[in-house]
C-alpha positions, -999 to 999 in steps of 0.1 A, spaced: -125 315 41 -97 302 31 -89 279 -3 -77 247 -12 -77 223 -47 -106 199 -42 -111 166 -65 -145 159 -72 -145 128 -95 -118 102 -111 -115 109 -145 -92 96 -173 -56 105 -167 -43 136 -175 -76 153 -173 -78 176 -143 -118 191 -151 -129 176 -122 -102 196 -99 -110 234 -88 -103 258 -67 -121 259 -39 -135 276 -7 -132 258 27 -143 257 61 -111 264 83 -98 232 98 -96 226 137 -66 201 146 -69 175 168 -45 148 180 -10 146 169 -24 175 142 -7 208 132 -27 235 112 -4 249 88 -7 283 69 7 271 36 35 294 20 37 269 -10 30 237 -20 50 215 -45 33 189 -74 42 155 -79 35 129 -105 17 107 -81 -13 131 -81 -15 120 -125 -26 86 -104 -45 93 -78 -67 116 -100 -76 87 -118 -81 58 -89 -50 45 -102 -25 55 -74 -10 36 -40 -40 47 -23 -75 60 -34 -96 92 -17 -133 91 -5 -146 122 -29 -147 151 -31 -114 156 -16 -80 178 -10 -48 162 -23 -12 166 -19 13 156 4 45 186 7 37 219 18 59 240 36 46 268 59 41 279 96 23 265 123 -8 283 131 -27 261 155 -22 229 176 -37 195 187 -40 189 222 -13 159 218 17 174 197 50 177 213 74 187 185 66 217 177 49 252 185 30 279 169 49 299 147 73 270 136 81 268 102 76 230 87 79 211 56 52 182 54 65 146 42 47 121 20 18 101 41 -13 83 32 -32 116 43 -67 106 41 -90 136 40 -59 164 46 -42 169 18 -22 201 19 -25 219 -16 -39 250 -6 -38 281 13 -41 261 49 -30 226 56 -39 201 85 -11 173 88 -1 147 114 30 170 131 47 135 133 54 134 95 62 170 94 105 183 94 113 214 104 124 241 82 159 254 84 160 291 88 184 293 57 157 278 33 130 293 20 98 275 20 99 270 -18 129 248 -13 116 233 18 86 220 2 106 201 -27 124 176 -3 105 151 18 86 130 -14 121 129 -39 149 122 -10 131 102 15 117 76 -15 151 75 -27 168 77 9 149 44 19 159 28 -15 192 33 -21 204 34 17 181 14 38 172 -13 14 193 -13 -12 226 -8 8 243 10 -22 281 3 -25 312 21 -43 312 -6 -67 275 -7 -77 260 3 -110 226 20 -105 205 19 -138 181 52 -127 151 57 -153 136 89 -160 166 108 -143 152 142 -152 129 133 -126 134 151 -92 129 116 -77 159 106 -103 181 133 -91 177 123 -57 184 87 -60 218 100 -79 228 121 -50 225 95 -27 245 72 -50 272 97 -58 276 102 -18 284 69 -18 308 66 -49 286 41 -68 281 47 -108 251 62 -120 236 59 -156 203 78 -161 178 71 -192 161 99 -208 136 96 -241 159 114 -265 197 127 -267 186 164 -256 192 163 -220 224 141 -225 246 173 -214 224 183 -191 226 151 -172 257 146 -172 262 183 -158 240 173 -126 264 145 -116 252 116 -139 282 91 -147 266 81 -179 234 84 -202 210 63 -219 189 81 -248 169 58 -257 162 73 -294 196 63 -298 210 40 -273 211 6 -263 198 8 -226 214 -31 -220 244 -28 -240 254 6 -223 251 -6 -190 269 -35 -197 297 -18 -212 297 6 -185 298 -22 -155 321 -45 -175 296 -67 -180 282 -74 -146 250 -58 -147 231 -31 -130 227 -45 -90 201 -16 -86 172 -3 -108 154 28 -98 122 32 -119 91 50 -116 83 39 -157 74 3 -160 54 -9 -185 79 -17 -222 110 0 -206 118 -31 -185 126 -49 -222 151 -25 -226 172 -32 -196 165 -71 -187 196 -79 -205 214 -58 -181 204 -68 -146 235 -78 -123 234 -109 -101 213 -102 -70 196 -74 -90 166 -56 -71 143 -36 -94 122 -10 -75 93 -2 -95 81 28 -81 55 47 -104 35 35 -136 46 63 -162 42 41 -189 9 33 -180 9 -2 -196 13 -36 -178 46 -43 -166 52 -78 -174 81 -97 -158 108 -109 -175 110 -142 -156 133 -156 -176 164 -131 -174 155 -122 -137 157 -158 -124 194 -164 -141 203 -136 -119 186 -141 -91 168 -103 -96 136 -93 -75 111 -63 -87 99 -46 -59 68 -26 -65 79 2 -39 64 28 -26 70 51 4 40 52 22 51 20 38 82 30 49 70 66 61 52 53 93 89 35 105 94 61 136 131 48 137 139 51 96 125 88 101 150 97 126 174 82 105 162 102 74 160 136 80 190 146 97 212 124 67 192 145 42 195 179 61 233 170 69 239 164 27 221 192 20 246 215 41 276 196 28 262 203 -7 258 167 -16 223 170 -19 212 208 -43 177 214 -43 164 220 -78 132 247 -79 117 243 -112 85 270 -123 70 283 -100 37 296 -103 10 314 -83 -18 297 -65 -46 316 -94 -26 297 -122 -28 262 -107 -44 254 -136 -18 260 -162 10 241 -135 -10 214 -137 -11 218 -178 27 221 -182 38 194 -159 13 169 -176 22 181 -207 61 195 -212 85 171 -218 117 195 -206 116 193 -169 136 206 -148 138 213 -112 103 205 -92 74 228 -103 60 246 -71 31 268 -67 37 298 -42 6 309 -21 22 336 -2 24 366 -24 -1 352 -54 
């Protein structure tokens, strides 16, 4: 039989006891479904949430979780027309219900599924769909991102930061990233950052100020909320949209009313679930991010990898380690 990381109950944050490793029956697709023998699966900082009933969407326990896998196609529903057995996909981030894909076998909708370059492995493949489409529908659809933007990007460690730099370098707009402390200021800078924010150190308003000549940030990209806002509402542009897209911080965000109606800002509690299902942005999506990637204005950053038996510990060090960098992964094939 094979396994797959089931939830059982929704426990405080950051405590994964109720999660294990666990035998399953093999799936049967149906539908628009693809079975998928998973070669590896990739963790995201979503999961912190939805572990705790905190997340975009909740799960009817016990139940599989995760949304990018990247694998072959082992089986087909009656009603899927984009793909055949022995394909090689990479899932992309849905509200999945009952299939979530960390495991050893993966059932998924084959119209949210990209197919896999022969070039990349399925460690890299697995890394792209939850970081570049988020930031994709952001910073191009919505957003519109011009050359003469400044984009405040919080957390830029982040693979979701990275991405949303990419996109904005593409474009020739000016990227500042934050980060908690000076340590990864080099770093930063190295993947393509304009400028950096530590905030031990730094004024996060006064920097981007100084850097946009005192115009303001037009776009925010942050998965933080909660007490970070303070530090750059002094600092949001005319026009400013905010998209609030995770709850690090885990405290209430409150609004700053005040400085966002001078400047006409909006906060936008975003998520990509409800852009996903857009048929048209989709087609839109993936050949712009598969086109940067072979241009090189997209690199895909593999963090630790780790084998399906020490899922445990992956889960551990991304909660825990503060020096991220490159998406952590966990390999099935060859564990």
């Amino acid at each position: 039989m094979p396994k797959a990381l089931i939830v059982r109950e929704f426990r405080e944050y950051g405590d994964f006891s109720a999660i294990d490793l666990e035998d399953i029956e093999m799936p049967v697709p149906t539908g628009h479904e693809v079975l998928i023998d998973v070669d590896a699966f990739a963790l995201n900082y979503g999961d912190f949430e939805l572990f705790c009933e905190k997340y975009t969407f909740t799960l009817d326990l016990p139940a599989r979780f995760g949304d990018e896998c990247a694998g072959t196609v082992i089986a087909l529903g009656p009603d899927v027309a984009n793909f055949k057995v022995g394909d090689r996909v990479a899932t992309m981030p849905v509200i999945y219900g009952a299939n979530g894909v960390d495991g050893e076998v993966a059932l998924f909708d084959s119209r949210f599924c990209a197919p896999v370059p022969d070039s990349m492995s399925s460690i890299e493949a697995c890394t792209i769909w939850t970081a570049y489409f988020t930031a994709y529908t952001a910073m191009i659809e919505i957003a519109d991102v011009q050359p003469d933007d400044v984009v405040l990007i919080t957390a830029g460690s982040s693979t979701a930061g990275i991405a949303a730099m990419e996109m904005c370098r593409m474009i020739g707009a000016t990227t500042i990233a934050t980060t908690r402390t000076n340590a990864k200021r080099e770093y930063l800078l190295d993947l393509g950052f304009d400028h950096v924010v530590a905030q031990d150190t730094d004024s996060m308003s006064e920097v981007v100020n100084q850097v946009s000549n005192g115009k303001g940030s037009r776009v925010i990209y942050d998965p933080i909320g909660g007490k970070i806002v303070e530090e750059y509402k002094d600092a949001l542009a005319m026009n400013a949209i905010i998209f609030l897209y995770g709850g690090i911080d885990q405290s209430d965000t409150i609004l700053p009313a005040t400085e966002m109606v001078r400047t006409n800002a909006i906060m936008k509690p975003f998520s990509v679930f409800h852009y996903i299902v857009d048929d048209d942005l989709r087609s839109r999506a993936i050949p712009f991010i598969y086109d940067a990637i072979d241009k090189g204005h997209i690199k895909l950053r593999v963090g630790p990898v780790y084998d399906l038996k020490d899922w445990r510990k992956a889960f551990d060090d991304q909660y825990n380690t503060s020096d991220r960098r490159g998406k952590m992964v966990i390999r099935v094939k060859g564990s």
